[in-house]
C-alpha distance (Angstrom), angle and dihedral (degrees) to the residues before:
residue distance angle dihedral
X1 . . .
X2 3.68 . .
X3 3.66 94.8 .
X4 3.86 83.1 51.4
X5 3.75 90.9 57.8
X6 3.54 92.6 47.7
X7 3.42 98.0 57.3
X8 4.09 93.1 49.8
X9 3.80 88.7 49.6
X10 3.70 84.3 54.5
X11 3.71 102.1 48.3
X12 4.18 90.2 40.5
X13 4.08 80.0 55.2
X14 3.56 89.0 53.5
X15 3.36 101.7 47.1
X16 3.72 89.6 44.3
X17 4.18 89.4 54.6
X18 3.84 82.5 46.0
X19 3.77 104.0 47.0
X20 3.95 87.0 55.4
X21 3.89 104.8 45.0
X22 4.12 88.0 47.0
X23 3.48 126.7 120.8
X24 3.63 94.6 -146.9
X25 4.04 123.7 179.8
X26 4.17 122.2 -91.6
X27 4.13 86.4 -80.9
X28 3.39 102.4 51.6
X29 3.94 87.5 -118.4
X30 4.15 110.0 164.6
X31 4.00 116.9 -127.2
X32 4.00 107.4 -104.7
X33 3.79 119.2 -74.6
X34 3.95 96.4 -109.5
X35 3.99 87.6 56.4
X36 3.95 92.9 45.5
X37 3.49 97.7 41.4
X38 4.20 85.7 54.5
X39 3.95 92.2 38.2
X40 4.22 85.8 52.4
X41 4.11 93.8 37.1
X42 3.81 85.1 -130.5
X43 4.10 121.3 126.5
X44 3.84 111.5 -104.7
X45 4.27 88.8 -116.3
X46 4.05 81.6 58.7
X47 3.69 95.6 46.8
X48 3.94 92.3 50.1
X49 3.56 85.9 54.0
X50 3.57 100.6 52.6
X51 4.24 86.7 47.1
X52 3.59 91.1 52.4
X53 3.29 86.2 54.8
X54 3.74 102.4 50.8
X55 3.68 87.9 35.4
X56 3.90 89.2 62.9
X57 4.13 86.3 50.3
X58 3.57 88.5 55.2
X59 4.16 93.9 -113.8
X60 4.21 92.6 125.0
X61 3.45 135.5 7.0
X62 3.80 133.4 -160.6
X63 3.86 132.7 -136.7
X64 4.22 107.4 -162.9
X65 3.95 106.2 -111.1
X66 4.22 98.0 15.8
X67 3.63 104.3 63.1
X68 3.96 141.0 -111.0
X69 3.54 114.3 -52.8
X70 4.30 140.3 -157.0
X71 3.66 115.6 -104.3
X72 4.22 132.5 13.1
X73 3.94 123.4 -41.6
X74 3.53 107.6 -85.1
X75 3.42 114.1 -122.8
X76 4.12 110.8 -102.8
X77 3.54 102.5 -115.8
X78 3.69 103.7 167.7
X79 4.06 91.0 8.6
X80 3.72 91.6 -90.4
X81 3.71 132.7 33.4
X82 3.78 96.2 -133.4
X83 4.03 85.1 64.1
X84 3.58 96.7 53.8
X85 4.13 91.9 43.8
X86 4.11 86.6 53.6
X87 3.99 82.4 50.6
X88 4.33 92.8 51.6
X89 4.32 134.8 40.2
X90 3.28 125.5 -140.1
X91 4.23 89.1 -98.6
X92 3.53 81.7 65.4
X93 3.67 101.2 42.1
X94 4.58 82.9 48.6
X95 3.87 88.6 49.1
X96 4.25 90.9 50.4
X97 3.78 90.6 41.0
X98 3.89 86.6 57.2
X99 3.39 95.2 51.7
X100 3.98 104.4 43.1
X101 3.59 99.7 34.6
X102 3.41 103.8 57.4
X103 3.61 95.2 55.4
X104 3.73 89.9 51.1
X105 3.64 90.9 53.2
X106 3.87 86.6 50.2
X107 3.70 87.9 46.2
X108 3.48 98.9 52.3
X109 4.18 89.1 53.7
X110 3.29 90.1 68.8
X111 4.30 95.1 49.7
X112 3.33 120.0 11.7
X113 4.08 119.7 121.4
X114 3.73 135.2 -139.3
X115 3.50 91.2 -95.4
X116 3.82 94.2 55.9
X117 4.00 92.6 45.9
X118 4.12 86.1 51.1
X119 3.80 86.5 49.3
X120 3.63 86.3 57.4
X121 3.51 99.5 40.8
X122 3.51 87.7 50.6
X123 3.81 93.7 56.2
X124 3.97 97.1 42.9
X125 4.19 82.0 50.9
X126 4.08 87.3 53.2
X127 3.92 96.3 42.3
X128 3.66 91.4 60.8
X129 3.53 96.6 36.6
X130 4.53 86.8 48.2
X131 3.75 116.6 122.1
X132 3.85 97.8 -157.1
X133 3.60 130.6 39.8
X134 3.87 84.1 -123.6
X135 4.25 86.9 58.6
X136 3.71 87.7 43.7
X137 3.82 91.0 49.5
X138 4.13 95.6 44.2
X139 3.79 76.1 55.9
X140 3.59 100.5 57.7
X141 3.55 99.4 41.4
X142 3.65 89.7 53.7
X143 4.23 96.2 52.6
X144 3.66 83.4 46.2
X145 3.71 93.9 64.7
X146 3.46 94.8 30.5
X147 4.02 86.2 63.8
X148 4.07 81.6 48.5
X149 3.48 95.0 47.4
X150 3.96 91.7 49.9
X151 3.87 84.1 67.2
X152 3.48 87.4 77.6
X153 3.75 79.1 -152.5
X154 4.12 105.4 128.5
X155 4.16 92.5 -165.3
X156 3.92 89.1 55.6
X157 3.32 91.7 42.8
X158 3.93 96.0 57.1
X159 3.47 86.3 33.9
X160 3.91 86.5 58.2
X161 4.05 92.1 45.7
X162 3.58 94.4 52.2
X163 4.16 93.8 47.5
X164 4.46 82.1 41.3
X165 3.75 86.2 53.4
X166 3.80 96.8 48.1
X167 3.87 87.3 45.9
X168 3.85 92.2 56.8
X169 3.93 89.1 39.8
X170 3.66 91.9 57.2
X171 4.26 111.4 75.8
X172 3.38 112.8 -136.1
X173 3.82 92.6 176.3
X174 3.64 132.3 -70.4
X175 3.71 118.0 -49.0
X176 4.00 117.0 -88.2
X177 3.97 115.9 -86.9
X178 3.74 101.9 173.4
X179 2.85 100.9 85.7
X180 3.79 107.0 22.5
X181 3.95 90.5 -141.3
X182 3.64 142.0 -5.1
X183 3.39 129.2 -43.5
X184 3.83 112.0 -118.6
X185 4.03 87.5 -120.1
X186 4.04 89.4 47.0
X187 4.02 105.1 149.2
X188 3.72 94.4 -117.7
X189 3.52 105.8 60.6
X190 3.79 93.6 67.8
X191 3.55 87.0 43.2
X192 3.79 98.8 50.4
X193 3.73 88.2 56.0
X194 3.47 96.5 46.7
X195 4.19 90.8 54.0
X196 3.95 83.6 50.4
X197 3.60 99.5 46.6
X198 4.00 89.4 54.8
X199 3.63 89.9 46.8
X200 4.00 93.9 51.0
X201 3.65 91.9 42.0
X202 4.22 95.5 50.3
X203 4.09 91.4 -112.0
X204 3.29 97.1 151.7
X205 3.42 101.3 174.7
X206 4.12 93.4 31.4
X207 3.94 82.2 59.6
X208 4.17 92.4 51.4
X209 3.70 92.3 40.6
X210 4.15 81.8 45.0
X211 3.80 99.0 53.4
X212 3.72 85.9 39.9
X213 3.34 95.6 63.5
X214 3.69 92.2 53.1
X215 3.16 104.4 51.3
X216 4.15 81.2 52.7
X217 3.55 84.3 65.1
X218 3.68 104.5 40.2
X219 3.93 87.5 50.0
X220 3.71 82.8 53.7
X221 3.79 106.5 42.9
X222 4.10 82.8 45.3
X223 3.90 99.9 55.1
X224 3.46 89.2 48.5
X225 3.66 95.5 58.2
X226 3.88 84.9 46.4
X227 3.92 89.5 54.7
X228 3.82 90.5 43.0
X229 3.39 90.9 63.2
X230 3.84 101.2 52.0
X231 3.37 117.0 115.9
């Protein structure tokens, strides 16, 4: 029995250490079982385990027929995501972001642990140190939810999800390939650090006014590529 236990713990620690060095697609979908079970060396009856497992923490959810997925289930606002992107642009999706998110990021000044500002630190250190724009990207999306998560606030987290999941729905273009990453002087490094700082130091309203200001420059930065590729 205990050596039973031991060996789930391990495979739920490797799926863990797996689940946040992936590259994984735009939607956060998981490769099938049989090729994670062989990429992890575990048996598939382990691997369901250890996804049960982070499915009932709220890491991944599943939707019968498309796959197991990063993150909570987004809740079904128009029965399927994909409706309720066809329904929204990304202006729209920019002018949610910037009212939601900085509220979480004030939010999670006021409650987030030291585990959930070394999660972040973690993912600012792997954004700068990303090859691709797609690693850089994986990167952001997960410090974003980690800031959600360290609301400790389950609605606003779902809430969050389902808005993340309409973002990543909605095509803003094809991802950057010149260049293939970030520059070292790209705008939201120094602005990542800034929305953590405020959040480690209790600023709530520095870490609002923070993740404000980055979505300002996203938005910007993003309708310019739009505009750029007008004919």
């Amino acid at each position: 029995m205990a050596d039973g236990l031991a060996i789930e713990r391990g495979v739920i620690t490797q799926l863990r250490a797996y689940l946040a060095q992936a590259d994984l697609p735009d939607d956060g979908r998981l490769p099938p079982e049989r090729d994670l079970s062989e990429a992890l060396g575990v048996s598939r009856t382990e691997l369901r385990k250890a996804l049960t497992t982070l499915e009932s923490e709220g890491q991944l959810w599943r939707h019968v027929g498309k796959g197991t997925f990063i993150g909570s289930r987004p809740i079904d606002t128009f029965a399927d995501i994909a409706a309720l992107a066809k329904r929204t642009n990304p202006a729209e999706v920019m002018r949610t972001r910037l009212i939601i998110e900085p509220e979480v990021a004030r939010a999670a000044a006021l409650t987030a642990t030291p585990l959930h500002l070394s999660e972040m630190t973690t993912c600012i250190a792997r954004m700068r140190e990303a090859g691709t724009w797609r690693q850089y990207e994986s990167w952001d999306n997960r410090l974003h939810r980690t800031i959600a998560e360290a609301t400790q606030n389950n609605l606003l987290l779902g809430l969050f999800d389902s808005l993340n999941a309409v973002r990543r729905a909605v095509t803003w273009g094809r991802l950057r390939t010149t260049p293939v990453k970030p520059r070292p002087d790209h705008h939201s490094f120094a602005e990542h650090d800034m929305i953590v700082a405020s959040i480690a130091n209790r600023d709530m309203g520095g870490a609002a006014a923070a993740m404000r200001q980055h979505l300002q420059s996203v938005e910007r930065k993003l309708l310019d590529r739009q505009s750029d590729n007008v004919p």
